[in-house]
N, C-alpha and C positions, 0 to 999 in steps of 0.2 A: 504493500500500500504506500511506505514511502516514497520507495521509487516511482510510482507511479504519480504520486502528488507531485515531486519536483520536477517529471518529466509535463505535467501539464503548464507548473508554474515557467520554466522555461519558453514553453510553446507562448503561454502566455506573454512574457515577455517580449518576444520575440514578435508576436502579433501588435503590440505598443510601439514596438521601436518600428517594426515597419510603417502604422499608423502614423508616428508621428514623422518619418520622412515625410509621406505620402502630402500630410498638409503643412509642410513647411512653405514658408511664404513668405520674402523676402520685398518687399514694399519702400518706397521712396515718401516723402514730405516736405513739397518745397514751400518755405516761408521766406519770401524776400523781403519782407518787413522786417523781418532778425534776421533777415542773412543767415542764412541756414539751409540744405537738405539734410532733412533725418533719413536714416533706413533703422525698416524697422525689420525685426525677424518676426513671424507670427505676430505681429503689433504691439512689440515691445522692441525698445531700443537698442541699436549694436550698436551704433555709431552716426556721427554728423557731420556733416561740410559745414565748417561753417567759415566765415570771413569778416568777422567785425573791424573795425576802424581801431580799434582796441592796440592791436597786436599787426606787427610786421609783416604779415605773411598768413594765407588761408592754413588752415589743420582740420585736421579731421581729431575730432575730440565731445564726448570721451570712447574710449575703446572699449566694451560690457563682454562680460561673459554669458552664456543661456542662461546662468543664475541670477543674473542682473547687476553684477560687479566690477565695478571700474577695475581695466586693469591698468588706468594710466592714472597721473598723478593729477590731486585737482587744483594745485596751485601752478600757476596765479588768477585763475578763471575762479575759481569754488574752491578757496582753501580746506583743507582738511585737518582733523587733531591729529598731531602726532608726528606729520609729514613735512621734509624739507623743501625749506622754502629759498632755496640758491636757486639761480638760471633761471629769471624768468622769462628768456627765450624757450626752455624747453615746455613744450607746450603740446599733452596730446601727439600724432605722428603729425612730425613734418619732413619737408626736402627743402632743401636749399644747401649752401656752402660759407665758407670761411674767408674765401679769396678771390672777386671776381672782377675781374681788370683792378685790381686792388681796394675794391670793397668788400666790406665782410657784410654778406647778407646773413650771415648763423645766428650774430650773437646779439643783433639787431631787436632791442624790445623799447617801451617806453622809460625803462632804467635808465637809457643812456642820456647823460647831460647834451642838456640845448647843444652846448660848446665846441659838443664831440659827434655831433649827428652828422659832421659832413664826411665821416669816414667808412656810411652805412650804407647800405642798399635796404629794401623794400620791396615784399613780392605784394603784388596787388590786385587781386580778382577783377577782370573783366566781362564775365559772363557764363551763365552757364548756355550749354551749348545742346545737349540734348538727355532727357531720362528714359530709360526703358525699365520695363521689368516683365522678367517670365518665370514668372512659379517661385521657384527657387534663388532665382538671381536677378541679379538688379544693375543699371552700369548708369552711369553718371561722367557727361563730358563737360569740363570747365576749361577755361583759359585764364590764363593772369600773364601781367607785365612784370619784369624785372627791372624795378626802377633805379637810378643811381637818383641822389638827396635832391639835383636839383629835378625830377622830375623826367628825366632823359631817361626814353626805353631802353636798355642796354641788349634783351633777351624778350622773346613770347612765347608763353607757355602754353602747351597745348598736351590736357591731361584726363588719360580717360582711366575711370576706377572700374571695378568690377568687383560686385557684392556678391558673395553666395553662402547657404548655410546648409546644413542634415544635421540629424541628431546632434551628433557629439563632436562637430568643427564648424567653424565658420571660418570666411575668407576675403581678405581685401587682397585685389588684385590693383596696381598702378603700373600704368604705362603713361613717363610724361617726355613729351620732348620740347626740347630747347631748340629756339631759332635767331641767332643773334639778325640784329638790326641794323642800320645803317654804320656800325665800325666794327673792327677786329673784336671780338670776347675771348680774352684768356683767364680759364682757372687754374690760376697758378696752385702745386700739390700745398694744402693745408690740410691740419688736423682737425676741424670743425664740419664739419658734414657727414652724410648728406641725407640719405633716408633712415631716419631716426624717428624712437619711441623715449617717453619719456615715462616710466612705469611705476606702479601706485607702491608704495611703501613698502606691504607685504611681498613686493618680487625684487626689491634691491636684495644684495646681499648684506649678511649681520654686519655691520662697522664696529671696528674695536679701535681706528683713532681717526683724530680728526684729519682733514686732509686740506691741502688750499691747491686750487687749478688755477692756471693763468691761459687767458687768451691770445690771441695773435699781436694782438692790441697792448699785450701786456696786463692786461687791466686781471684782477688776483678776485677767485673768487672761492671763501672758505666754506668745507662743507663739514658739518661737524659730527662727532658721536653723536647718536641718541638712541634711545630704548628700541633694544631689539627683537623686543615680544614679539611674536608672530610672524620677523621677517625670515623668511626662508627661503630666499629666491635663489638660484645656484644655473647658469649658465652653460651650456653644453655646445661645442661646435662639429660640424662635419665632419675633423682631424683629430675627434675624440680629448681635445681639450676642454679643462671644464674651469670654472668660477674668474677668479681672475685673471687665469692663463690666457684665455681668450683674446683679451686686446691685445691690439697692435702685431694680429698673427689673420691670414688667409682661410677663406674657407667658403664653402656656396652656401652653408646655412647653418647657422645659430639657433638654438632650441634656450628658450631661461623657462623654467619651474617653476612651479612655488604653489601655494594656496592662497586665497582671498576667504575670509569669513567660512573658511571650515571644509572649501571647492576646490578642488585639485585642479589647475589649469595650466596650461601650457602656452607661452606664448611664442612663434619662431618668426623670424626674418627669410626669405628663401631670395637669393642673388640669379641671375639669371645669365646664360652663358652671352648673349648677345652684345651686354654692357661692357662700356672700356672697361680695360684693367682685371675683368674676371679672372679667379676668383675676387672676391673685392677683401679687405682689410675690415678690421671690426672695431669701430670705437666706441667699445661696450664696457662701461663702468659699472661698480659693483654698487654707486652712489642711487642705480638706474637709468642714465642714460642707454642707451641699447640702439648703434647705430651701426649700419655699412655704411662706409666712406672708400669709395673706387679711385678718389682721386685726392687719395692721402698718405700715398705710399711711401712718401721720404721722412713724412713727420712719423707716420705709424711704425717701415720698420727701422727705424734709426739711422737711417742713411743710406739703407743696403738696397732700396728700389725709389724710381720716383716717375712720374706720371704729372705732367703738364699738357693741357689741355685747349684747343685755341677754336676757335669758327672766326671764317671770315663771314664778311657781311653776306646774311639770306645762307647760311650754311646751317646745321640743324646736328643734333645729336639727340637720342634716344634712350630711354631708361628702364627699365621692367624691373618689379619688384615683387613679392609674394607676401602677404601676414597669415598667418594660419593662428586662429584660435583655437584652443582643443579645452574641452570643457569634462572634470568629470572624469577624465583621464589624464595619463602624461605619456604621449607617444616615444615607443622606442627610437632608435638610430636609423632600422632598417623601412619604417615605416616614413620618414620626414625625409629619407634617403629618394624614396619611392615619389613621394611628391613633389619631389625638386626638380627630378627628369620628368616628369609629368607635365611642371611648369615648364621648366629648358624647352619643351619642345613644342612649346606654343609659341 
């Protein structure tokens, strides 16, 4: 009789999780009075476009799990108890860089003094471009400008996302390219970039001392101890390097771990072979930043590779990136392995 109970409970199962692929539904919400698309999974929140006047640059923020938990950080948008409050460039996922024709679009926020603004760039939403959704996925095309301070388009952005979810993963997919404008665009290799998450408290790693980072700029920014209850975040790459080994080392995908409120979840990065510089370089802190940076090769490996970058005018370059959420579980090596040629080969 038990056997026979657990073999029903299984079937059972098994008929839920089918059910609930079957009506998964991945939904868009454009509000251009807030400057926002939401998607929703089944009509709750994954994630949002959004582009306030606020902040230097569009992000998609915040990032949820199926359980409804941010896995990004909510300062400086929606402070949180507990969470550090350095870099308030880092903001939810963004793209951008450190060095372009010598401005630093990365590190670019309303922080920066009047005095010192003319050393910034500014990406700036132009439009959205089209929504779709079918079933399961959803894609969203936007544009933005790459301004220099005085307002001069330097770059135009041209970026299509691609949402999809099943039981136990959801997926942001970005593809954006770059098209310089009327002069030469060089990014010169720096360590601030480029497709980066900025992750909620519970997935940095524990900190046992304080730490101080300095920008391009120099400018010095301290991140300090603090209480490590529940942080458990611990970092995994393609080359089976794990926690802090990771930065400033190669690989096509980064997996970080951890729990939120009790949910085992996974968060990964997936590189794509068509991007310059493949594999890309990781400038993945254990503070939470968690980025590839393709065109950071001399500051990443300390001299031993370097990658500069240049379009002339109406010249264009291309970016593909993967998010894999994994909710509920923490997917092996061989499994993220499998989705990364899955993605490669789109």
């Amino acid at each position: 009789m038990a056997a026979s109970l657990t073999s029903c409970s299984q079937e059972k199962a098994a008929e839920n999780s089918a059910a609930t692929e079957e009506t998964m539904k991945v939904s868009l919400v454009r509000d251009d009075a807030s400057k926002k698309v939401e998607v929703l999974v089944d009509g709750e929140l994954f994630t949002a476009y959004i582009y306030p006047d606020t902040i230097a640059k569009p992000v998609l923020y915040p990032i949820q799990s199926a359980a409804g938990n941010s896995l990004t950080r909510g300062y400086p948008l929606d402070p949180r108890p507990g969470e550090r409050v350095d870099h308030p460039h880092h903001i939810g996922h963004w793209f951008n860089f450190g060095d372009v024709n010598g401005l630093d679009f990365w590190n670019n926020s309303s922080a920066i003094p009047v005095e010192k603004r003319d050393k910034y760039g500014s990406i700036v939403h132009t439009g959205i471009q089209s929504l779709g959704e079918s079933g399961e996925e959803a894609s969203l095309a936007v544009t933005a400008d790459w301004n220099a301070p005085d307002g001069k388009t330097l770059l135009k952005e041209s970026t299509q996302f691609t949402f999809k979810a099943d039981s136990g993963k959801r997926v942001i997919e970005r593809i954006t390219t770059l098209t310089a404008q009327d002069q030469e665009v060089k990014f010169t290799d720096n360590k601030e970039g480029m497709f980066a998450i900025r992750v909620a408290r519970e997935l940095e790693h524990p900190s046992d001392k304080p730490e101080i980072f300095t920008d391009a700029s120099g400018i010095a920014t301290a991140v300090p101890t603090l209480n490590n209850e529940g942080v458990v975040g611990k970092y995994r790459s393609s080359e089976g390097l794990e926690g802090d080994a990771v930065w400033g080392t190669r690989g096509n995908w980064v997996n970080l771990t951890g729990a939120v409120k009790g949910e085992q979840v996974a968060l990964v990065i997936v590189d794509h072979p068509n991007n310059p510089g493949y594999p890309t370089y990781w400038h993945a802190r254990g503070y939470g930043l968690f980025a590839a940076n393709t065109l950071g090769q001399k500051a990443l490996s300390d001299g031993k590779d370097e990658l500069n970058l240049s379009l002339k005018p109406g010249e264009s370059v291309t970016f593909k990136y993967e998010i894999l959420v994994y909710s509920g579980t923490q997917p092996d090596d061989a499994t993220i392995t499998a989705e990364a040629a899955a993605f490669g080969s789109r």
